[in-house]
C-alpha positions in Angstrom: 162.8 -208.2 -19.6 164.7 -204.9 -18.5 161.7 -203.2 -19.4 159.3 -205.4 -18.1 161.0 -205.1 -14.5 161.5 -201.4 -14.6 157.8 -200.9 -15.5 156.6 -202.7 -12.5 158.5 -201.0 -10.0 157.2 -197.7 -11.7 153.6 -198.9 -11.1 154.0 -200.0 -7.5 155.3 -197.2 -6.6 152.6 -194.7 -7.7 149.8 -196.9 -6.7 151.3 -201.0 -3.4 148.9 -211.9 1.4 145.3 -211.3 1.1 145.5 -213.7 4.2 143.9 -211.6 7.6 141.3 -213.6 9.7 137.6 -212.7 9.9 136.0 -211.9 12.6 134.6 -210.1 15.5 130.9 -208.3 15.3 129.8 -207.3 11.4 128.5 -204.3 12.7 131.6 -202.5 12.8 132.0 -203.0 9.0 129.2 -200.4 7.5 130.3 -197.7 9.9 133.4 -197.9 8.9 132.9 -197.7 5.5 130.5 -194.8 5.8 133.3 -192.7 7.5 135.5 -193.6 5.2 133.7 -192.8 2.5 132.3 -189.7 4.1 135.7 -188.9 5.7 137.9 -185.3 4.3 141.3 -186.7 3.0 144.1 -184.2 4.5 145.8 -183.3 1.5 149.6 -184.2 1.0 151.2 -181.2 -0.5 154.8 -180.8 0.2 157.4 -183.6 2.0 161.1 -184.3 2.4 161.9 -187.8 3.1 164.8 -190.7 3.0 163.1 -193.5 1.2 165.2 -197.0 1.3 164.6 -199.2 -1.4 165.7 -203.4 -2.1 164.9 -205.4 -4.6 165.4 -209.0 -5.4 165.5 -211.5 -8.3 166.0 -215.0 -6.3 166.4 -216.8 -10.2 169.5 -214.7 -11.0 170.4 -214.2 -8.0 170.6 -210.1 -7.7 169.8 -208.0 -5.2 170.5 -204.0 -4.8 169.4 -201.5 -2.6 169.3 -197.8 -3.0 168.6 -194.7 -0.6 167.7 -191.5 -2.1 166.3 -187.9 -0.4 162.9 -187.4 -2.3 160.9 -184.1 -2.5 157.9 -183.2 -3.3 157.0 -179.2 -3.7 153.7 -177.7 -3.2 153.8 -177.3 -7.2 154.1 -181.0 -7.7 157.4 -181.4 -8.5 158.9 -185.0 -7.5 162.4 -184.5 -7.1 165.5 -187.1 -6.0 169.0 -187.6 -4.8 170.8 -190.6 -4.8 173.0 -190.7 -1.3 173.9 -194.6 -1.0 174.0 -197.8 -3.4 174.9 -201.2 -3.2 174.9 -204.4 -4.7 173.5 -205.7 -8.2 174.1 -202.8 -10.8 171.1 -204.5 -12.8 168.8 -203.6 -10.2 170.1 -200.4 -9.3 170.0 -198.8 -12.6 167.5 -200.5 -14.0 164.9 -201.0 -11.6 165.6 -198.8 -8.5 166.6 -195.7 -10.3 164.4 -196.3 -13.4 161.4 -196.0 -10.2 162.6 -192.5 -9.1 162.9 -191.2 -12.6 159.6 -192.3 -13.8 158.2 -191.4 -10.7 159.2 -188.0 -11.4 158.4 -187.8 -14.9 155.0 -189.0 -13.8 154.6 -186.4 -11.4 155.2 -183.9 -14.3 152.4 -185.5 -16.4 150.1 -187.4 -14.7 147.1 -186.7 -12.7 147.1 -188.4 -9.4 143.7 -188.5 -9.0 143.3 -191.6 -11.4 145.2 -193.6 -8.7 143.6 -192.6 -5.7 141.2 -194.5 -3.1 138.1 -192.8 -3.8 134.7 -193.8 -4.9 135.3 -192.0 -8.4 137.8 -195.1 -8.9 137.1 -197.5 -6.8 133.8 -199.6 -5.8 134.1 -200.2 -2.3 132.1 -202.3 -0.1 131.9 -203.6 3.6 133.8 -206.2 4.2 134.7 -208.0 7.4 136.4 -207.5 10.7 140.2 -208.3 9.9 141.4 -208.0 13.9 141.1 -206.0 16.9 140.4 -202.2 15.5 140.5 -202.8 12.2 138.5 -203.8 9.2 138.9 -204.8 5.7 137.1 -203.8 3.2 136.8 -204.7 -0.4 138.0 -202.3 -3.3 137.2 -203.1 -7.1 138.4 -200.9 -9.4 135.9 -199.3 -11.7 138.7 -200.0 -14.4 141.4 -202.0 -15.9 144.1 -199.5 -14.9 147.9 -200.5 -13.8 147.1 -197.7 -11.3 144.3 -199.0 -9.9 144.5 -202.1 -7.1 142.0 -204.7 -6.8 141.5 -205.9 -3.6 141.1 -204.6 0.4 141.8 -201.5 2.6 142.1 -201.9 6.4 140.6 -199.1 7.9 140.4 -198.1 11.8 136.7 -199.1 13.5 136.6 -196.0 15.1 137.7 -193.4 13.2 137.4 -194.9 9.6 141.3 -193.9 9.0 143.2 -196.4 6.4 146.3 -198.0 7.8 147.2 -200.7 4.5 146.3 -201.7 1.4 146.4 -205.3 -0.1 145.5 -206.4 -3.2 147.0 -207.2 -7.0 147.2 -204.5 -9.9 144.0 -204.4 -11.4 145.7 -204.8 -15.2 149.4 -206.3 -15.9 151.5 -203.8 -17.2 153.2 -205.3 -19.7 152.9 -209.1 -21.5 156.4 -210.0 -19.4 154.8 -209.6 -16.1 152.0 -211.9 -15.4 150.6 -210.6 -12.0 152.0 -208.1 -9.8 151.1 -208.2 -5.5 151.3 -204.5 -3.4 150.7 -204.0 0.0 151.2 -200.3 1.2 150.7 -198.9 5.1 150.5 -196.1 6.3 150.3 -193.9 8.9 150.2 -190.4 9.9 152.8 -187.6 10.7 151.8 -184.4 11.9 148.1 -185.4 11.3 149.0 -186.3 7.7 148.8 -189.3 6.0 151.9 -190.7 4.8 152.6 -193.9 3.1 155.3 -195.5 4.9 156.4 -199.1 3.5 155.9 -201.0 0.1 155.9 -204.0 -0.5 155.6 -206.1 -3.7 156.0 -209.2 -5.6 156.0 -209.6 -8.9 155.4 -212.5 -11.1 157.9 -212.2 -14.2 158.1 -215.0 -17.0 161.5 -215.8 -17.2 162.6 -214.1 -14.3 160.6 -215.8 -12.0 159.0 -214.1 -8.9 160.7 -210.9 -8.0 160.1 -208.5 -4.5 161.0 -205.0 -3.6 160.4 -203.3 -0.4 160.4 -199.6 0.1 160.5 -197.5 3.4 160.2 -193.5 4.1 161.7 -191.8 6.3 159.6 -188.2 6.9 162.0 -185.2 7.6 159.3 -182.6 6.8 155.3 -183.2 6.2 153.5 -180.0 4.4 156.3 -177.5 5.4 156.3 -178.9 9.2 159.7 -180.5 10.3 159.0 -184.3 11.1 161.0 -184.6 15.0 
C-alpha cells in the first residue's frame, strides 16, 4: 500500500469534477481548438519556486504537509529542498517526499514529451462552452499511459490559451489504486505558462479515497525574477 500511495503522487505530479455547465454559442468551440492546436507553446526551461504540498487519508486518519524550494535548470535538472514539515510522518516520507524524489529521478530519465498536451499524444476534439471565456474540450489519449489524462482542457475563447485540466489517468498505475482524478490550472508568469495548483483524488483499496493538493509559488520563470 506504501507503494501504491507513493506511486500515485509520483504520477500526478508529472502529468493533474468533470462537472462545468454547457453552454453559450458552439461556435466558439472549433476556433478555439484550432488555435490551440495551431498555437507555439512557450517553452518552460528554467524556474525556482516554493511548492506547498498536503495530503490526506480520511480512513486512517493522516494528514502531512510539506514545503520544499524546487528547481529546475535549463539542463533539466529537477532539484529540491525540504524547508518545512508537519504532521503524519507516513505521508511525509512516504508520499510527499517519495513525489519530489521521483520527480527528480524522472527528470533525469524520462522524456517529457510522452506526457504533454499535444496532438502526438492526445486526440483532441471540440467540445462545448464550459462558461464565460472559456471552453472545454475533450482529450483522449492515444494510449494507455499513467502519464497521459483522459478527459478535458479549458482553454480561453479568444486566445486559445489553457487555464485547467480535468480528467482521470488514462491507465491505473498499480493493481492497489483503482482510479486516480487530477485537475491542474494554470496560468502565466512573465508570459510563461506555469502550472500553478494540483489537485487529486485517488481511489485506493484499503485505504479508501485519498487527496493531495499542491501549490507553486514562482520566484523566477526562465531566468526572469517573478515580482
Amino acid at each position: 500500500m506504501r507503494r501504491s500511495i507513493a506511486l500515485v503522487a509520483v504520477l500526478l505530479c508529472c502529468t493533474s469534477w468533470l462537472g462545468a455547465s454547457p453552454g453559450g454559442a458552439a461556435g466558439e468551440v472549433e476556433p478555439a481548438l484550432e488555435r490551440f492546436l495551431s498555437r507555439p507553446d512557450e517553452p518552460l526551461k528554467e524556474y525556482r519556486a516554493v511548492r506547498h504540498m498536503e495530503a490526506t487519508n480520511p480512513r486512517f486518519n493522516l494528514q502531512g504537509t510539506l514545503d520544499a524550494e524546487t528547481t529546475l535548470t535549463p539542463d533539466g535538472r529537477f532539484s529540491y529542498t525540504v524547508i518545512n514539515e508537519q504532521g503524519s510522518e507516513y505521508i511525509r516520507q512516504h508520499v510527499l517526499r517519495s513525489l519530489l524524489e521521483n520527480e527528480e529521478r524522472l527528470f533525469a530519465t524520462t522524456d517529457p514529451a510522452r506526457a504533454a498536451l499535444t496532438a502526438t499524444n492526445y486526440d483532441l476534439n471540440g467540445g462545448e462552452v464550459a462558461e464565460p471565456g472559456v471552453v472545454r474540450l475533450f482529450a483522449k489519449p492515444k494510449r494507455r499511459d499513467v502519464s497521459l489524462i483522459d478527459g478535458f482542457l479549458f482553454v480561453t475563447t479568444d486566445e486559445a490559451d489553457l487555464v485547467r485540466v480535468e480528467g482521470r489517468l488514462a491507465r491505473n498505475p498499480s493493481f492497489w489504486t483503482t482510479r486516480v482524478d487530477v485537475v491542474r490550472r494554470y496560468d502565466r508568469i512573465g508570459g510563461i505558462r506555469v502550472p500553478v495548483r494540483l489537485d487529486t483524488k485517488a481511489q485506493i483499496r484499503v485505504a479508501g479515497p485519498s487527496t493531495m493538493t499542491v501549490t507553486y509559488d514562482y520566484q523566477m520563470v526562465n531566468g526572469v525574477a517573478v515580482p
